[in-house]
C-alpha positions in Angstrom: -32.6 -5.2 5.9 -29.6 -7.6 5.3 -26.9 -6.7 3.4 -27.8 -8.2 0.4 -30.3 -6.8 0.1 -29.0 -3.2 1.1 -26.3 -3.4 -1.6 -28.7 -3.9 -4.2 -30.4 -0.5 -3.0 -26.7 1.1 -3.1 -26.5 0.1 -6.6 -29.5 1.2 -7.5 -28.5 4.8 -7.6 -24.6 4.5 -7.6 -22.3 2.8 -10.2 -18.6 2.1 -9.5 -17.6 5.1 -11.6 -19.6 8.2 -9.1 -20.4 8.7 -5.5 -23.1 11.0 -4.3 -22.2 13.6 -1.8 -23.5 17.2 0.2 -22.5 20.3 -1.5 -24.3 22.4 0.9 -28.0 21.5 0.7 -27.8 19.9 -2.5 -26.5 16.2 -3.6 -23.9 16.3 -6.5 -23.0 13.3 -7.9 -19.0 13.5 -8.5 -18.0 11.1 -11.6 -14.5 9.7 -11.6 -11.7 10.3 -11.8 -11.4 12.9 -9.2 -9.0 13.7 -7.0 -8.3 12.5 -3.1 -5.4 13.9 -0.3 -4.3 11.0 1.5 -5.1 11.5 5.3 -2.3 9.1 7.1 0.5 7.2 5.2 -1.0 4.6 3.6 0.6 2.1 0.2 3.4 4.5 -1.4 2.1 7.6 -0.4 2.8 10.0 2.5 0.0 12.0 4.6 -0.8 15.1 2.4 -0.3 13.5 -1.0 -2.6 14.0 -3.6 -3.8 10.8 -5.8 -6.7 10.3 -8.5 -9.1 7.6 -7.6 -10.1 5.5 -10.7 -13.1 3.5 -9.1 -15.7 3.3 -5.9 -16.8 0.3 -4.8 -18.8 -1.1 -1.6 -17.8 -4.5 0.2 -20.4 -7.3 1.0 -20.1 -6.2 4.3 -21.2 -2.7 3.1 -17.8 -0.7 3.8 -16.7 2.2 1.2 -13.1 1.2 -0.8 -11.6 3.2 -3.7 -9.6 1.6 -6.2 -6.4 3.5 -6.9 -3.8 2.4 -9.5 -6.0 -1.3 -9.3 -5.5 -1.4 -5.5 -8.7 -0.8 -3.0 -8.2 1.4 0.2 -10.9 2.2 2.6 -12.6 5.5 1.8 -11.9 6.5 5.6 -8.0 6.9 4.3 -8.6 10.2 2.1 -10.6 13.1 1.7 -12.0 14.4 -1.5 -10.9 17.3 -2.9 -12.8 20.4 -4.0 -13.2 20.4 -7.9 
């Protein structure tokens, strides 16, 4: 499958605004804004920081980016905090 077309599959079931993710057994979708800790110093921010993300979005090339304060960052970059 190319990427075109795999992106269209993506959005299918996701929107810029939620990502799906594990909870155990069961997939939760978790709606935005939520909360990230910033892994390695990355923009203005310091390992260990907290931010909120405002938006998900994936990349022609199919990678993960969240949008903070208008800015994307590769997903990779942060973990999401329990809510």
């Amino acid at each position: 499958m190319d990427n075109e077309r795999m992106l269209e599959e993506i959005r299918r079931y996701t929107d810029p605004y939620s990502i799906l993710g594990m909870a155990g057994r069961r997939l939760i979708r978790i709606r935005c804004p939520f909360r990230v800790r910033v892994l390695v110093d990355v923009g203005p921010w310091q390992t260990g920081d907290i931010v909120s993300l405002e938006r998900i979005m994936v990349t022609r090339d199919l990678k993960m980016v969240y949008i903070i304060n208008g800015r994307g960052y590769h997903f990779y970059l942060f973990r999401i905090l329990p809510f």
